[in-house]
N, C-alpha and C positions, 0 to 999 in steps of 0.2 A: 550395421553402421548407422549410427545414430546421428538424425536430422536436428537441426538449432533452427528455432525461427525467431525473428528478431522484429519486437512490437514497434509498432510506430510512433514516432515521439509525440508525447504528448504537445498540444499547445499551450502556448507561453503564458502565464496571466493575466487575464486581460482580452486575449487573442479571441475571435471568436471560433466556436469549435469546428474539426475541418465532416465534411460530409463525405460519404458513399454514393451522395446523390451525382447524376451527370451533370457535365455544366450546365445546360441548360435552363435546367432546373431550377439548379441555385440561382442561375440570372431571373427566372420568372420571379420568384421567389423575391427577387431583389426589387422588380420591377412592380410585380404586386404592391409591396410594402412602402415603395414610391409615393402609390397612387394613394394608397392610405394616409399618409402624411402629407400630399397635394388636395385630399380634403380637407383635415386639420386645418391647414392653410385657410385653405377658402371658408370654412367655416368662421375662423378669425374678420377673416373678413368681411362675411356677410355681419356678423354681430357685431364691428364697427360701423358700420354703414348703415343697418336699420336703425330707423325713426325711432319705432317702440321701446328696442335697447337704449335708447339715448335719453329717449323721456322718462325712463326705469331708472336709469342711473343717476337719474336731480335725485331724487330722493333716495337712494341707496341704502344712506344710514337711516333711516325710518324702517324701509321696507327692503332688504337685501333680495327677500324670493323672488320680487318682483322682477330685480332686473334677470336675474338666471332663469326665468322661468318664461320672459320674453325672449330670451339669449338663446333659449330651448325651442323655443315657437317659431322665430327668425329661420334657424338652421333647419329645421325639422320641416319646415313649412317650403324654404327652397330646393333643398336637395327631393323633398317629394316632386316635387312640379319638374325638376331635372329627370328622373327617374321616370314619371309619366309623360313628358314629351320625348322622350326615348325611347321605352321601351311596353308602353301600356295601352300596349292595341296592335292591330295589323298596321292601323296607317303610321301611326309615330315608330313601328320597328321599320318600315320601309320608307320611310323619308332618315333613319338613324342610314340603315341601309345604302341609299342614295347621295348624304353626304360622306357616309365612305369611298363609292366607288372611284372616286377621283383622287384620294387621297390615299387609297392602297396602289393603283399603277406611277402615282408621283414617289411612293417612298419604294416602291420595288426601284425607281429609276436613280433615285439616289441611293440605294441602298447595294443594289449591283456595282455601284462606280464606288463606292467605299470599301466592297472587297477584292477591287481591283488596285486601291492603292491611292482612289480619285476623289475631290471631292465635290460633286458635284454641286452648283449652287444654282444652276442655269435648269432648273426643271419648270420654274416660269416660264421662262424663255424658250424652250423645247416643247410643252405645253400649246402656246400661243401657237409655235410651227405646225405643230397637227392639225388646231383647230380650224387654222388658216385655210389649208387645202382639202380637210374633212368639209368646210364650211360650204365652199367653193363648191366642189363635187356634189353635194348635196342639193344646193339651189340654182344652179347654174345647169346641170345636167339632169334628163328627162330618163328614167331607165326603166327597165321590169323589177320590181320587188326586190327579192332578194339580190339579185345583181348592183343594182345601187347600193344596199346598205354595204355588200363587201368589195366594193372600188371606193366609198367616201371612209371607211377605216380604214381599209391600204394606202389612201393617199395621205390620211391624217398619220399612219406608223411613218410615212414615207418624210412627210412632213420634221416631224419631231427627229426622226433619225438622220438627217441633214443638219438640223443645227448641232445636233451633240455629235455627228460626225467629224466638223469643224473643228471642233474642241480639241477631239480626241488627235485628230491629223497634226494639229499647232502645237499640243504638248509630247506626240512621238518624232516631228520633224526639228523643232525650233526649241521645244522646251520650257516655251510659254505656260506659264504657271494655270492649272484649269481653274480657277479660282478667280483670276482677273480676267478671263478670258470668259467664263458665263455670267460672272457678275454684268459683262458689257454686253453680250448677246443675249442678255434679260431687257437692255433697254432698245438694242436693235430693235427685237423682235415687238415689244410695245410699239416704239414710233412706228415700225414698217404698219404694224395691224390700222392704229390710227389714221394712218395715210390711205392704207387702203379703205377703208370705210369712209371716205370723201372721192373714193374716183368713182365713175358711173357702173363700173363692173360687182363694187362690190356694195353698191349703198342702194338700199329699198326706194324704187321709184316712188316720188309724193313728198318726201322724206328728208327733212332737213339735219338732220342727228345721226349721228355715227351708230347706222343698224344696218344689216346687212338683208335681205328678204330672208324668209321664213323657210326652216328646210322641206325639200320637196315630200310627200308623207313617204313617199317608197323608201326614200334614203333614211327615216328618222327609226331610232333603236323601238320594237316592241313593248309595251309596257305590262306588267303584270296586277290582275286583278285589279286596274280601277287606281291605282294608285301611282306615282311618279318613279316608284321602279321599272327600270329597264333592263333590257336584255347588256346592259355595260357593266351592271354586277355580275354577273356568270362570265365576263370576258375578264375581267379585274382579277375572278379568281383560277381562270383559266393560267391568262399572265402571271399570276403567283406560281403555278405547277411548273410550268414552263421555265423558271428563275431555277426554283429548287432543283429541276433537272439540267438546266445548264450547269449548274456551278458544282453539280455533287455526283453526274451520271455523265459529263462529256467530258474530252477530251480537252475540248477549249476553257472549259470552266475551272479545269486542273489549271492550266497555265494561266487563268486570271487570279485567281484563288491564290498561285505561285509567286504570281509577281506583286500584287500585292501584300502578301508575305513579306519578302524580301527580292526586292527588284535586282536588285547588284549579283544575288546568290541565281535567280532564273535567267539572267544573262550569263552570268558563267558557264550554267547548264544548258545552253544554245538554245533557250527561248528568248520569239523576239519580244520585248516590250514595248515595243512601237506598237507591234502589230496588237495586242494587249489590250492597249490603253485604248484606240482605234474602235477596236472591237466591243470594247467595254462601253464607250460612251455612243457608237453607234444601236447600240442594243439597248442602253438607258433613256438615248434621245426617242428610240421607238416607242419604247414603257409612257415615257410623259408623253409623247403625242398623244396616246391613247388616252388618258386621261383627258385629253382636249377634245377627241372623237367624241367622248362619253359627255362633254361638258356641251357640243353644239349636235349633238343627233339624240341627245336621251333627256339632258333639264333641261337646256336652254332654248334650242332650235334657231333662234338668230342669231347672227353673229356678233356681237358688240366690243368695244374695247375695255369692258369688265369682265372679257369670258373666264379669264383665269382666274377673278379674283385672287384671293390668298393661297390657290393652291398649290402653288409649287415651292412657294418657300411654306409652308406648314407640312409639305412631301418631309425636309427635313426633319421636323421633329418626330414625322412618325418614322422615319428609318431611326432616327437616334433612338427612341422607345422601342423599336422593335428588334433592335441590335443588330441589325444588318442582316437577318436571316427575314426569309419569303414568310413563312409563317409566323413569327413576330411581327414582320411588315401589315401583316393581312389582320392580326389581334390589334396592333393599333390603328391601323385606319378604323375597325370597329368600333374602337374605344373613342376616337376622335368625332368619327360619323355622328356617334350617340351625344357628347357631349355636345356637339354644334345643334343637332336636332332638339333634345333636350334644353337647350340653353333659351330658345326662342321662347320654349312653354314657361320656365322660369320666369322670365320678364315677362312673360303677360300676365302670370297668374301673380306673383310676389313684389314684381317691381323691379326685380335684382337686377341690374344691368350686367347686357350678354358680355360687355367684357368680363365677367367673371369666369365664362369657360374658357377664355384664352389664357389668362392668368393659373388657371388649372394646368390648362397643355405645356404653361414654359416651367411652372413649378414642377409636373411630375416630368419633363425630361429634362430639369436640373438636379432633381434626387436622382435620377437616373444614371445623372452624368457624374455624380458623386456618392457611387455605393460605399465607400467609408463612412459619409453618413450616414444613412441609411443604415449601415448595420450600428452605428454609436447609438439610435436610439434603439432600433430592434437589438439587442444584441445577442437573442437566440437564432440570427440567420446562421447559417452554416458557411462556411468558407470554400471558397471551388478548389476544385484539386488540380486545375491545369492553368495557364498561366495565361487571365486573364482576358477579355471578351473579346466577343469577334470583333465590333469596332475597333479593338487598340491594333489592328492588323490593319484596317484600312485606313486608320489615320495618318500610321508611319510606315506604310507600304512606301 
């Protein structure tokens, strides 16, 4: 009895061609190629903006080398000084390091509530919660060593997992969109910190400025070799294993995974999405506190009302670059770390102003966020075989 096997259609023209590769793959692939064209970018722009390029170009029609070969010197000369305040030594790959570890537990924290369906905007705001009661615990209370540093991180999980608790309760009880609901408990949680940094509990005696005393040493993260890493990168990537195993080795992680999916289809199937959504953002709110532990027990040690800086909304752009998986979340908080670390040495050595690494971070997760581009100019990417990335689950979960 003779078998028939039947080829697979070709792609259409034009199309680009379909791959054997896993998703995955194809999305690095997509995401690489991002970053590729988010320097092009920035290259453009460095070469408008230097001096040399501009004085090259009066004379242009005399001397055309001259401006290409400043235009060459411009780019060649910043992205070097990028690349070695990044990555060209012990201390600039652990300070790349260190502006990661805050920005891998902010985008696990977004990135978990994205494959739950959520979208989390409040990791400032959950952030800020950690740091509050991480801060607190730290200078306020006298302990033995180890015991301190793990009561002021439990109280900072504890922290951040109460505001994104809130979240999660208002949009499984009421329906409350989590979108308006962290956007607001981003400014809560600012005013409350502010506040508190003027009552006598939380403001360094002498001290007229919103600073809080200096964390106790027993309470503060160990550092390694001399330099400003701390013991909150090994937790950052602890937290990354911890995610990957929720969502792909538990029970619960099935039913977030589910409902985020398709919520309508997981309630039919007698899971609850309350309890879900709850769960999801109580577990996200932990992720960003932690990031706030890491930001007043490992860089900062006092408590200020710049503790969070940018980092819970830049948590966003690395879940968006990292596609909502633990280990793309943990590639781009690296990718980001370096660019921030890197961006300082830039400006000091070139001039280039450090907004140019932010302008990097929104150009490559706006090619990110549009792989039809991306493959229009690449157009030997390969095409995925399954229907589309993990975030388009958690945006229409």
């Amino acid at each position: 009895m003779s078998t028939e096997t039947t080829a697979a259609p070709a792609p259409a023209k034009g199309e680009p061609p379909r791959s054997g590769l896993p998703s995955w793959a194809v999305q690095g692939l997509v995401s690489l190629s991002a970053i590729v064209l988010a320097l092009v970018v920035g290259a453009v722009l460095i070469i408008i903006g230097d001096q040399g390029v501009q004085k090259a170009a009066g004379y242009f029609g005399a001397a055309p080398m001259d401006t290409f070969s400043a235009a060459g010197s411009a780019v060649g000369n910043a992205y070097q000084a990028l690349l070695s305040g990044a990555l060209g030594g012990i201390t600039p790959i652990s300070e790349s390091l260190t502006q990661a570890t805050p920005l891998i537990c902010g985008g696990l924290a977004v990135s978990l509530a994205f494959r739950t369906g959520l979208f989390n905007i409040g990791a400032q705001g959950q952030l800020i919660g950690g740091a509050i009661l991480a801060a607190y615990v730290g200078f306020a209370w006298h302990l033995p060593p180890v015991l301190h540093v793990v009561l002021a991180v439990v109280a900072g999980l504890v922290g951040g997992a109460v505001m994104g608790g809130v979240v999660g309760l208002l949009k499984a009880r009421t329906g409350a969109h989590e979108v308006i609901v962290t956007i607001m408990l981003n400014y809560v949680a600012l005013y409350l910190l502010q506040w508190l940094l003027t009552t006598t509990t939380f403001q360094r005696p002498g001290r007229t400025d919103p600073i809080s005393p200096i964390v106790d040493a027993n309470a503060q993260f160990p550092k390694f070799g001399g330099t400003r890493l701390h013991l909150g990168f090994v937790l950052a990537l602890l937290a990354a294993v911890f995610v990957w195993w929720l969502l792909n080795r538990s029970t619960i992680g099935f039913e977030l995974r589910a409902v985020g999916a398709n919520a309508d289809a997981s309630r039919t199937a007698g899971m609850s999405v309350g309890r879900a959504y709850v769960i999801a953002m109580v577990v996200a709110g932990a992720l960003a506190g932690l990031a706030g532990v890491q930001q007043v027990l490992g860089t900062d040690l006092p408590l200020t009302d710049g503790v969070a800086a940018s980092v819970g909304f830049d948590a966003i752009t690395v879940a968006l670059l990292g596609r909502g998986t633990p280990i793309g979340t943990v590639l781009a908080g690296l990718l980001f770390g370096a660019l921030n670390a890197g961006g300082l040495q830039m400006q000091l050595i070139t001039q280039t102003p450090l907004t140019l690494t932010t302008v990097l971070q929104a150009v490559i997760v706006l090619f990110v966020a549009a792989p039809a581009l991306v493959r229009s100019v690449f157009r030997f990417l390969p095409k995925e075989r399954g229907a589309g990335a993990v975030l388009a689950k958690g945006w229409n979960g």
